[in-house]
N, CA, C and O atoms as a DFTB+ gen file, in Angstrom:
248 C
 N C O
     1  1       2.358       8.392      -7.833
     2  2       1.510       7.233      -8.004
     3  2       2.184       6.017      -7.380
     4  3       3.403       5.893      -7.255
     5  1       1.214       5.088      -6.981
     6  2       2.231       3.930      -6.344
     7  2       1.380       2.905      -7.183
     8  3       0.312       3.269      -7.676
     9  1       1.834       1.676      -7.338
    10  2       1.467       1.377      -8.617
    11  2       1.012      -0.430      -7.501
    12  3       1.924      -0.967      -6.872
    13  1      -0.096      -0.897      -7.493
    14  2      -0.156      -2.273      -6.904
    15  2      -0.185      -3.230      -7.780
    16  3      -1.087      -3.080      -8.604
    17  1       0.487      -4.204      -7.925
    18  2       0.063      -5.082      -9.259
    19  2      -0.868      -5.966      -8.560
    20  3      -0.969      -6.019      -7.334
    21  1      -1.583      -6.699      -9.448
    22  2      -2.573      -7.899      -9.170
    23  2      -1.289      -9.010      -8.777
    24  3      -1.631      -9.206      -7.611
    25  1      -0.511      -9.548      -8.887
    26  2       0.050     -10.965      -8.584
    27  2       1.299     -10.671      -8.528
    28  3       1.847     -10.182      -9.516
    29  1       2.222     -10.993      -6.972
    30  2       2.873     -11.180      -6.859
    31  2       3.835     -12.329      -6.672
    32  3       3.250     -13.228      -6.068
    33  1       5.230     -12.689      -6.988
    34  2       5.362     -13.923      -6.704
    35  2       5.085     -15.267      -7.471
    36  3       5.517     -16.410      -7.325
    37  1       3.990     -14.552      -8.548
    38  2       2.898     -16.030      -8.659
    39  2       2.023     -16.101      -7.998
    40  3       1.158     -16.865      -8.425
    41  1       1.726     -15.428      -6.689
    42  2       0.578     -15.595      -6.089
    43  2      -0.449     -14.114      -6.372
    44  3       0.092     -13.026      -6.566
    45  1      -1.671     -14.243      -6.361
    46  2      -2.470     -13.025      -6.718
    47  2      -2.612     -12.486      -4.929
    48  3      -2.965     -13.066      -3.903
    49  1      -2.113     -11.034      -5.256
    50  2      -2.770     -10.202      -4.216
    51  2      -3.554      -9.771      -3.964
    52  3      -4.189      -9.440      -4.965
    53  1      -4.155      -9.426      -2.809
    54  2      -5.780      -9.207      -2.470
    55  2      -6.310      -8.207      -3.589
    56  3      -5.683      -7.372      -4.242
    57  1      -7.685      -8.554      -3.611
    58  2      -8.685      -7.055      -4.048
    59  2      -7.801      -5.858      -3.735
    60  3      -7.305      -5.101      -4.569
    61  1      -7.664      -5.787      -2.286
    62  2      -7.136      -4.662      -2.031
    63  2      -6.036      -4.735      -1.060
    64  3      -5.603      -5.809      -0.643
    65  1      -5.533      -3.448      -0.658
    66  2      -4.816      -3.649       0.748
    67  2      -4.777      -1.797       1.202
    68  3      -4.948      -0.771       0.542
    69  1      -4.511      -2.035       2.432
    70  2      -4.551      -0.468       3.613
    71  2      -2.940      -0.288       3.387
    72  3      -2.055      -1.139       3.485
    73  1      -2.867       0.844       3.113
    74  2      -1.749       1.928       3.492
    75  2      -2.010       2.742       4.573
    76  3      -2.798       3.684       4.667
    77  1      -1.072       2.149       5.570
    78  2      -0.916       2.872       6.993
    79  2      -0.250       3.580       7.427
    80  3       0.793       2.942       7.569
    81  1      -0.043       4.867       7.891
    82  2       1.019       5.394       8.612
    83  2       2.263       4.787       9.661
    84  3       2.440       3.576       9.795
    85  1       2.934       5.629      10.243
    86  2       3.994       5.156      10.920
    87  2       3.126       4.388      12.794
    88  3       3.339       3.291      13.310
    89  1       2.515       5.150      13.127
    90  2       1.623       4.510      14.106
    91  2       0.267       3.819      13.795
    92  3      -0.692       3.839      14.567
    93  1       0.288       3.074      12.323
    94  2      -0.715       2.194      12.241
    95  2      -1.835       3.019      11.778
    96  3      -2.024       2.644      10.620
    97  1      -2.256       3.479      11.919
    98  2      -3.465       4.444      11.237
    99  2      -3.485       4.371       9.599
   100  3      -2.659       4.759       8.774
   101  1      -4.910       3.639       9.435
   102  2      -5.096       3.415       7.937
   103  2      -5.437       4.514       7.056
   104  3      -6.616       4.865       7.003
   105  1      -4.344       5.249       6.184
   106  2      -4.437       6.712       5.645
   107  2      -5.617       6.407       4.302
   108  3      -6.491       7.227       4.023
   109  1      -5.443       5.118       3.586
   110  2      -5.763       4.837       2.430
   111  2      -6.378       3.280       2.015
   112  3      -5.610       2.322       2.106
   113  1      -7.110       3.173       1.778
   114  2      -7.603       2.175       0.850
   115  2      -6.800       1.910      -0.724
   116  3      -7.193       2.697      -1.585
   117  1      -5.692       0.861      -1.203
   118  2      -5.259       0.691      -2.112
   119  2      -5.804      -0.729      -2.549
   120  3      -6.202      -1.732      -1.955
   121  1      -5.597      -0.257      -4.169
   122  2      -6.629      -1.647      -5.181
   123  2      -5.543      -1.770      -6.145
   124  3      -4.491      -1.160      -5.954
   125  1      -5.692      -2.407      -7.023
   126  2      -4.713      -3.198      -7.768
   127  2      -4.982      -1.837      -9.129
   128  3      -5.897      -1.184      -9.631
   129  1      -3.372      -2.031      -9.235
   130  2      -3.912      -0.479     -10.638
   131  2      -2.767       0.605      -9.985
   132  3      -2.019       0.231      -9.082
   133  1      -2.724       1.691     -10.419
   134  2      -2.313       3.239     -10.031
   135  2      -3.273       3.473      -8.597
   136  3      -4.470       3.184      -8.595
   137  1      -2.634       3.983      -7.505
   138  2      -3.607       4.509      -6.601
   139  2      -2.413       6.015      -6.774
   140  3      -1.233       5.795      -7.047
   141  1      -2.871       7.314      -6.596
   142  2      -2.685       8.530      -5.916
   143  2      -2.215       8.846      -4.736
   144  3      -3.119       9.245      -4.001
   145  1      -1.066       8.835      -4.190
   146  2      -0.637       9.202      -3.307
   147  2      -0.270      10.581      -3.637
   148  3       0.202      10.599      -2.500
   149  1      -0.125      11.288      -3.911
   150  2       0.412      12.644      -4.191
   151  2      -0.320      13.789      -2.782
   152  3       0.292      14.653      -2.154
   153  1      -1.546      13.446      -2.663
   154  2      -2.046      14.135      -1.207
   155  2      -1.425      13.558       0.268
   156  3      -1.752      13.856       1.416
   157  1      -0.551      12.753      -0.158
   158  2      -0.461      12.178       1.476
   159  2       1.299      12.867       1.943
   160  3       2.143      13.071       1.071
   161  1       1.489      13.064       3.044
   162  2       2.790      14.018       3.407
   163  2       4.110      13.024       3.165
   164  3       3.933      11.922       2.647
   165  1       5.383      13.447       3.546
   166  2       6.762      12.613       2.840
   167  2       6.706      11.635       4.200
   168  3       6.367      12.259       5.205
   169  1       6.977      10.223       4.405
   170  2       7.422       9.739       5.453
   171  2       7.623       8.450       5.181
   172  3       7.887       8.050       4.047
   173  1       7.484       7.485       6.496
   174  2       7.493       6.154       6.060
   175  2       5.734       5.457       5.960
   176  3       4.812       6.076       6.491
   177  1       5.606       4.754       5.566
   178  2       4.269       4.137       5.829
   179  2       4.357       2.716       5.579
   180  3       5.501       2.318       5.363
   181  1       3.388       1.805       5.553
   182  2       3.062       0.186       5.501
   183  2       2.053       0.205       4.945
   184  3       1.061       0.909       5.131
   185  1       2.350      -0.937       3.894
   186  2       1.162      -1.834       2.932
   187  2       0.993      -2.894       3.179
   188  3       1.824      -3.759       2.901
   189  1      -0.528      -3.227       3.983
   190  2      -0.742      -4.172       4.222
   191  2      -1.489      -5.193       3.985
   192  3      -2.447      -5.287       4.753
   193  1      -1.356      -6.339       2.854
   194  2      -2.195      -6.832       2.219
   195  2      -3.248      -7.551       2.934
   196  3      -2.901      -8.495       3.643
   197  1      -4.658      -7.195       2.836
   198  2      -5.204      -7.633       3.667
   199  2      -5.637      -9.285       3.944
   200  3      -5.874      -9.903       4.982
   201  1      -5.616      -9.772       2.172
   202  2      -5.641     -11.304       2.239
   203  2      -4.807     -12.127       3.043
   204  3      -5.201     -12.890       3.925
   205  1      -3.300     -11.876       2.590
   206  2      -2.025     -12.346       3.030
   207  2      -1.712     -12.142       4.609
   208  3      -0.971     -12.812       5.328
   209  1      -2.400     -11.159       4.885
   210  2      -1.608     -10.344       6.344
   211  2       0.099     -10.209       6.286
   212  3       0.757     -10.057       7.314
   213  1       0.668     -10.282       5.017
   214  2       1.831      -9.560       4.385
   215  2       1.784      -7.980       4.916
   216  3       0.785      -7.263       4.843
   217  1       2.856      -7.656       5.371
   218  2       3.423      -5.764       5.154
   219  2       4.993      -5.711       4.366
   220  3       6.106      -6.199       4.562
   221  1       4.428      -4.929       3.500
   222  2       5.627      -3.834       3.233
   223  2       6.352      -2.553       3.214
   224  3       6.129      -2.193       2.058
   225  1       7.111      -1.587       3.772
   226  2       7.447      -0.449       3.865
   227  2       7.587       0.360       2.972
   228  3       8.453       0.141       2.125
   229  1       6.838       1.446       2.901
   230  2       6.823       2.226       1.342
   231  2       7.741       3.552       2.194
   232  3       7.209       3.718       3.292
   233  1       8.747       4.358       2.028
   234  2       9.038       5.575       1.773
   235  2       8.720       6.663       0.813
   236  3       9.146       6.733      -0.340
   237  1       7.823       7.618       1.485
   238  2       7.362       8.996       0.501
   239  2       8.160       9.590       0.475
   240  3       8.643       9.849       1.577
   241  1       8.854      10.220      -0.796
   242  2      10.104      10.959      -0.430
   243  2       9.480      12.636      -1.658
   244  3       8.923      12.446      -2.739
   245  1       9.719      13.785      -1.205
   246  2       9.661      14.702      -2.243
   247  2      10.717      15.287      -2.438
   248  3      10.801      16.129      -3.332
């Protein structure tokens, strides 16, 4: 599970944001709450808040 909170910082993060692969390709739609990653393979990927135009690097590791 990867877990998005509503407010970071103090500042509230978008509705939502895209989880992308290593060449940019949007694997997922993530919302504030628990999202399911458990179907997606081990690697690196990016969260990219779509309000902010913020990224962060998530590592899948099994």
């Amino acid at each position: 599970m990867l877990f998005l909170p509503e407010a970071v910082g103090g500042e509230r993060s978008a509705a939502s944001a895209m989880l992308l692969d290593i060449t940019g390709r949007k694997v997922m739609e993530l919302h504030a709450g628990a999202n399911d990653i458990r179907h997606l393979a081990p690697g690196v990927y990016f969260i990219r808040n779509e309000a902010t135009a913020k990224s962060a690097k998530v590592v899948i590791q099994r």
